[in-house]
Short mmCIF file of the C-alpha atoms (twelve columns), coordinates in Angstrom:
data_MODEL
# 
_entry.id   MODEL 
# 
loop_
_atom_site.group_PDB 
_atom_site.id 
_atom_site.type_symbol 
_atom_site.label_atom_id 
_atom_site.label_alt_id 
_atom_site.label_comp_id 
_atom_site.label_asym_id 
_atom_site.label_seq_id 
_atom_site.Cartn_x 
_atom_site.Cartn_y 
_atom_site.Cartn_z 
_atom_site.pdbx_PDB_model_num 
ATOM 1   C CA . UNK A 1   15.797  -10.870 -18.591 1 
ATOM 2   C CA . UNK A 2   12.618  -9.612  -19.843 1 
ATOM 3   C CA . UNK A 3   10.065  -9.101  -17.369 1 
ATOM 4   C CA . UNK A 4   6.199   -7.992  -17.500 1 
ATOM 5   C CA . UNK A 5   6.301   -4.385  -17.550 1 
ATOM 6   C CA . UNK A 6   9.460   -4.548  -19.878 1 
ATOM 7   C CA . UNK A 7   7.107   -5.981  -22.883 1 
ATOM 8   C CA . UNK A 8   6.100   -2.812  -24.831 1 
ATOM 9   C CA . UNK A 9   2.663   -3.017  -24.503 1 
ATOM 10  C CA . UNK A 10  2.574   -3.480  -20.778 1 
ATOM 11  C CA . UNK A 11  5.150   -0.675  -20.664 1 
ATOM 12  C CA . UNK A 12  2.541   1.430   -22.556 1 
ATOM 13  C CA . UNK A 13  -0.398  0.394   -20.319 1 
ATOM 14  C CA . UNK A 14  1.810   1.014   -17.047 1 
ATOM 15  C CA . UNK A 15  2.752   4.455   -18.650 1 
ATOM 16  C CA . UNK A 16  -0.415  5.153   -19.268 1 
ATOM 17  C CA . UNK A 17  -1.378  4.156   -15.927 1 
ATOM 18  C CA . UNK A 18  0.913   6.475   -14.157 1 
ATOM 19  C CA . UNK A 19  0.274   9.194   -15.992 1 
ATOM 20  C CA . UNK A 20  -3.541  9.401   -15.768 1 
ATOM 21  C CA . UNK A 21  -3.207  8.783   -12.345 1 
ATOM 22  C CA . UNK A 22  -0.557  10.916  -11.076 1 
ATOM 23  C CA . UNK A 23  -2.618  13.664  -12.655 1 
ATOM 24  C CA . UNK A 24  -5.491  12.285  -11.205 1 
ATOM 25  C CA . UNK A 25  -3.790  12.406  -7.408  1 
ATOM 26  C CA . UNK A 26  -2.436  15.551  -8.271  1 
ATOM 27  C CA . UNK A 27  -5.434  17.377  -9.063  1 
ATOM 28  C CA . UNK A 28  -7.476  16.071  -6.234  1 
ATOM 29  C CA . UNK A 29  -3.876  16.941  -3.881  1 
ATOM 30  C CA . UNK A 30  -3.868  19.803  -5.156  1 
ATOM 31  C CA . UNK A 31  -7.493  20.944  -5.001  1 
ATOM 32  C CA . UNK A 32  -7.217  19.533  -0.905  1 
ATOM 33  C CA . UNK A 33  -4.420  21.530  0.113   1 
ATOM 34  C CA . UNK A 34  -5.179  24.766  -2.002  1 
ATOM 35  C CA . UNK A 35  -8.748  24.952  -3.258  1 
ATOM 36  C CA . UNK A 36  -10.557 23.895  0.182   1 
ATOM 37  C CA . UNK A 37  -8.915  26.064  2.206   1 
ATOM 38  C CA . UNK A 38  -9.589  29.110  -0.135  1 
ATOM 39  C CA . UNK A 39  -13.375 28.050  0.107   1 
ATOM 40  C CA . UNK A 40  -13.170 27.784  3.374   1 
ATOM 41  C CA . UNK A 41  -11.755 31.547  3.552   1 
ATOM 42  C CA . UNK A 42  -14.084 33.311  1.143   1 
ATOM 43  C CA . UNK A 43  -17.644 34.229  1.800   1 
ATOM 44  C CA . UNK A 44  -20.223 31.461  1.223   1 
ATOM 45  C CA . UNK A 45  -21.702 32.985  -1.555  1 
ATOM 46  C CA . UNK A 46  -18.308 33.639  -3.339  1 
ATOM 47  C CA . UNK A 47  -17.341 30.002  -2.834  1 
ATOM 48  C CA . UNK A 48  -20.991 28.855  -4.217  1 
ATOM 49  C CA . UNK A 49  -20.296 30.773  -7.417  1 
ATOM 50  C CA . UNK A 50  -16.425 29.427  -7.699  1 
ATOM 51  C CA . UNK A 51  -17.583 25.676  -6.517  1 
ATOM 52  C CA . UNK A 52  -19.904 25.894  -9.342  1 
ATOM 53  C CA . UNK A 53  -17.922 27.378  -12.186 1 
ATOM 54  C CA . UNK A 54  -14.977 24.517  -10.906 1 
ATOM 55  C CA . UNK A 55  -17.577 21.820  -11.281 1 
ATOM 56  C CA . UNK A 56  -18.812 22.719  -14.770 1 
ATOM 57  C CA . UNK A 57  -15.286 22.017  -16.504 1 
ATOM 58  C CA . UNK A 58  -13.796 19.795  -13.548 1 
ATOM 59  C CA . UNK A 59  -16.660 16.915  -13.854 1 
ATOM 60  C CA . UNK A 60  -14.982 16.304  -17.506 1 
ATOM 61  C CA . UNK A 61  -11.390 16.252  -16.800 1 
ATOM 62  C CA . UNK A 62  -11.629 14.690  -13.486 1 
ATOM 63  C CA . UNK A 63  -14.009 11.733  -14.881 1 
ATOM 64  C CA . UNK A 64  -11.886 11.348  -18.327 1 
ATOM 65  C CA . UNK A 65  -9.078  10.904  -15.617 1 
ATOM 66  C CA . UNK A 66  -10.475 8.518   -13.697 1 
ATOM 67  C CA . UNK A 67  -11.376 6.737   -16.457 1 
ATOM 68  C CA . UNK A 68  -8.092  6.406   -17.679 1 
ATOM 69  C CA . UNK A 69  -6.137  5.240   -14.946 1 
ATOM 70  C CA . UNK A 70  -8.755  2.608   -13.776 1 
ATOM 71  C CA . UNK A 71  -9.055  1.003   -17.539 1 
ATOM 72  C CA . UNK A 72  -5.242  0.849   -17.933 1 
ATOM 73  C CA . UNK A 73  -4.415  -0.337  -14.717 1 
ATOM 74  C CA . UNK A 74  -7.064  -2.924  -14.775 1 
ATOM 75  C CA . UNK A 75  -5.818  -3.950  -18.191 1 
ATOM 76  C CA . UNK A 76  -2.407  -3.899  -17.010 1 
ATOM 77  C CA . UNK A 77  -3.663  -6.669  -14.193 1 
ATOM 78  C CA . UNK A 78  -5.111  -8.606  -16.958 1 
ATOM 79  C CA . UNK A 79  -1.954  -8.879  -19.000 1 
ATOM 80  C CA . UNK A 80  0.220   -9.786  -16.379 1 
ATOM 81  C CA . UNK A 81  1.072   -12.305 -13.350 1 
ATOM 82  C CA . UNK A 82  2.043   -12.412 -9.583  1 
ATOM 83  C CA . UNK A 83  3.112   -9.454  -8.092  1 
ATOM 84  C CA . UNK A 84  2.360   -6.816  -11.079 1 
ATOM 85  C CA . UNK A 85  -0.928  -8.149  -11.517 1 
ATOM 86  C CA . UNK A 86  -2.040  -7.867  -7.921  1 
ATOM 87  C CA . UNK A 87  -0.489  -4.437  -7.470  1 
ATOM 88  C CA . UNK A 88  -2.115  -2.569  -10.970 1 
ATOM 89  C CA . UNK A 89  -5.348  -4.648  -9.695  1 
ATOM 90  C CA . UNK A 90  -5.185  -2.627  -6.218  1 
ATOM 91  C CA . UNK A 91  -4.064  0.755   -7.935  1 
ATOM 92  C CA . UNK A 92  -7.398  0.097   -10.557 1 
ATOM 93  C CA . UNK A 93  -9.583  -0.467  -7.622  1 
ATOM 94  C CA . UNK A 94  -8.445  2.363   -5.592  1 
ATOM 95  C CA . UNK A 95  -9.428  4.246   -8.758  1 
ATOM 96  C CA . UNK A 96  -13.019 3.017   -8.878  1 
ATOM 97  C CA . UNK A 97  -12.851 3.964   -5.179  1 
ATOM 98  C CA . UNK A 98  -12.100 7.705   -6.262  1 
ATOM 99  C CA . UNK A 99  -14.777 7.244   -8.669  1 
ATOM 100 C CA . UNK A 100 -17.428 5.762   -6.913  1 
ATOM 101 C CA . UNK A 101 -16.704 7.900   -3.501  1 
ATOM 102 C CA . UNK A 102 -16.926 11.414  -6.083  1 
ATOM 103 C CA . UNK A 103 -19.755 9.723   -7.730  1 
ATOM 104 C CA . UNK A 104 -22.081 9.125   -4.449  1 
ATOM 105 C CA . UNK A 105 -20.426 11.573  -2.150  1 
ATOM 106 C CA . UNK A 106 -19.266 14.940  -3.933  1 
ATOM 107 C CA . UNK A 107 -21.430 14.804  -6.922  1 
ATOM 108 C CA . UNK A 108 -24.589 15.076  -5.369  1 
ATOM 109 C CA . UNK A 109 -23.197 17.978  -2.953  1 
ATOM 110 C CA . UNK A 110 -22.488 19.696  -5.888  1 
ATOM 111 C CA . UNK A 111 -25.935 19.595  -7.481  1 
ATOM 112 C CA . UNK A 112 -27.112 21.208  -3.874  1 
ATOM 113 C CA . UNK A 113 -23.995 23.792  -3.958  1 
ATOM 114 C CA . UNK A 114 -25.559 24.486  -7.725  1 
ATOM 115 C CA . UNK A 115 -28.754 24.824  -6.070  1 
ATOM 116 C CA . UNK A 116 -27.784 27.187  -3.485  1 
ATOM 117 C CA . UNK A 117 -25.774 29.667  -5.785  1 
ATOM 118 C CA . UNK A 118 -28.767 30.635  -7.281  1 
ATOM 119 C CA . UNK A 119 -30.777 30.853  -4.178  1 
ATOM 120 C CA . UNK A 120 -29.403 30.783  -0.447  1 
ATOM 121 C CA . UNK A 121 -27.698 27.611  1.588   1 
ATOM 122 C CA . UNK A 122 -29.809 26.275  3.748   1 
ATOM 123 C CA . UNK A 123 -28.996 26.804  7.504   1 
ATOM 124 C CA . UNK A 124 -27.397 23.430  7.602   1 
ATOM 125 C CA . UNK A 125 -24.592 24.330  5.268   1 
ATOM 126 C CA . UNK A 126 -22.025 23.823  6.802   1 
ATOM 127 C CA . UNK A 127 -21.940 20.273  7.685   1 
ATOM 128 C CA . UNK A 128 -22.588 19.788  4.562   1 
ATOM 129 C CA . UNK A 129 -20.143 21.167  3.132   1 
ATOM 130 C CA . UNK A 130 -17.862 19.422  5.376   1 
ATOM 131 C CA . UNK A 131 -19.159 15.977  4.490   1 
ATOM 132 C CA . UNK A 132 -18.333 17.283  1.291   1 
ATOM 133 C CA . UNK A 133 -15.164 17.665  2.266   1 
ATOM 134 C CA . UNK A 134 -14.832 14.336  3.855   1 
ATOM 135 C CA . UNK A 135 -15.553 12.773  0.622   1 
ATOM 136 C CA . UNK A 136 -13.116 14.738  -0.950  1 
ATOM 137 C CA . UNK A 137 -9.945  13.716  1.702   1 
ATOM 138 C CA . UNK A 138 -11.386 9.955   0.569   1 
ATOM 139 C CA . UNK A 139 -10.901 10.068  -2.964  1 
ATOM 140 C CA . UNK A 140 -7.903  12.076  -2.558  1 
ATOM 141 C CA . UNK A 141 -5.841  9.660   -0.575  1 
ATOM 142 C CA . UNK A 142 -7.354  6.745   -2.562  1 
ATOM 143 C CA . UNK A 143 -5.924  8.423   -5.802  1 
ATOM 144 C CA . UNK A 144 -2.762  9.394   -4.004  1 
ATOM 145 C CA . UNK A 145 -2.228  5.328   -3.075  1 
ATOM 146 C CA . UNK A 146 -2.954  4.236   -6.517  1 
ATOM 147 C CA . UNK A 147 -0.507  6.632   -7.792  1 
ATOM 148 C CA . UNK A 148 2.051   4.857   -5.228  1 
ATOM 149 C CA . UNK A 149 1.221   1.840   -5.760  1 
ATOM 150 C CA . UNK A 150 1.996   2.127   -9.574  1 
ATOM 151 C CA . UNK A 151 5.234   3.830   -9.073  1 
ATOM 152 C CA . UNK A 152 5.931   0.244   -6.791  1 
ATOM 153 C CA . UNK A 153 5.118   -1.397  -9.860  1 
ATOM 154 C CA . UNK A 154 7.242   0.880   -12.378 1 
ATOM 155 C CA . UNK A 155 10.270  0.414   -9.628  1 
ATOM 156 C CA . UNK A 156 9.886   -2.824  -9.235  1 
ATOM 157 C CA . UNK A 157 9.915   -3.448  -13.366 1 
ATOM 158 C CA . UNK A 158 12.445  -0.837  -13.764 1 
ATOM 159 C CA . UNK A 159 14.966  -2.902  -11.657 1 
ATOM 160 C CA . UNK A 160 13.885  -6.023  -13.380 1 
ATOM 161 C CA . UNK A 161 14.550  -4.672  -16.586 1 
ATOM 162 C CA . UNK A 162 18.370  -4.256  -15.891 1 
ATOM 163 C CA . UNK A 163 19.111  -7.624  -14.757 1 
ATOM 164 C CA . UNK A 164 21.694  -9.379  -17.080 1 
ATOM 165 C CA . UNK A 165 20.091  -12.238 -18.253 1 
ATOM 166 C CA . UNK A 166 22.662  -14.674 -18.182 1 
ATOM 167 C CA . UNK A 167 23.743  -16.585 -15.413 1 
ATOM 168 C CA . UNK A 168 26.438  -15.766 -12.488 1 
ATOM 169 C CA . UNK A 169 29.501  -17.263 -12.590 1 
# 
């Protein structure tokens, strides 16, 4: 029995969808448990200089990433029904969540860490940075759920796809 995410284009948009974002969750995962608590164990002027170098290539990938997962899971919710449709809707918006919380949180953090790399952090720094940080937990987990929820949907389609299609006897 053919179901929606056994049609080959929906099977391509779903791959699509769990690729881009599994990247996407496991960059930001990655950067949480690894590259935060480096910065937080190097001297402030050594993690101004890295923060900025990260930013310069990471505001590419990390955007091209985003974009990606949100337009195919979106367009996955558009091409199919019940279930699947509701679930690669949630996973796209939890996407435009990452986006939107790097895009008004982190981003303009960065242009002050940019800022302060080539002079000195202002005595408030700190907090700052931790809001900074906050943001970045946010659009982790947000990522990390939409990855989920798209393996849900792969699961759920995968198990669909090896029903017999004829009737029990």
């Amino acid at each position: 029995m053919e179901n929606a995410t056994t049609r080959p284009r929906t099977r391509f948009l779903l791959g699509a969808a769990l690729l881009s974002t599994g990247l996407l969750a496991g960059a930001f995962g990655y950067g949480a448990a690894n590259l935060v608590p480096t910065f937080d164990a190097v001297p402030i002027d050594m993690r101004l200089d890295f923060h900025t170098e990260l930013m310069k290539s990471n505001g590419i990938t990390m955007q091209a990433a985003m974009a990606v997962s949100a337009l195919s899971a979106l367009t996955l919710a558009a091409l199919t029904q019940g279930r699947t449709r509701a679930l690669a809707a949630a996973a796209g918006l939890l996407t435009v969540a990452s986006f939107l919380i790097t895009r008004f949180g982190n981003v303009p953090i960065n242009g002050r860490i940019k800022q302060w790399a080539a002079t000195a952090p202002p005595a408030d720094h700190a907090e700052i940075l931790q809001r900074w940080e906050a943001f970045n937990v946010a659009r982790t987990c947000t990522a990390i759920v939409a990855f989920t929820v798209l393996i849900c949907v792969a699961c759920a389609g995968h198990a669909g796809g090896h029903r017999s299609s004829r009737p029990a006897r």
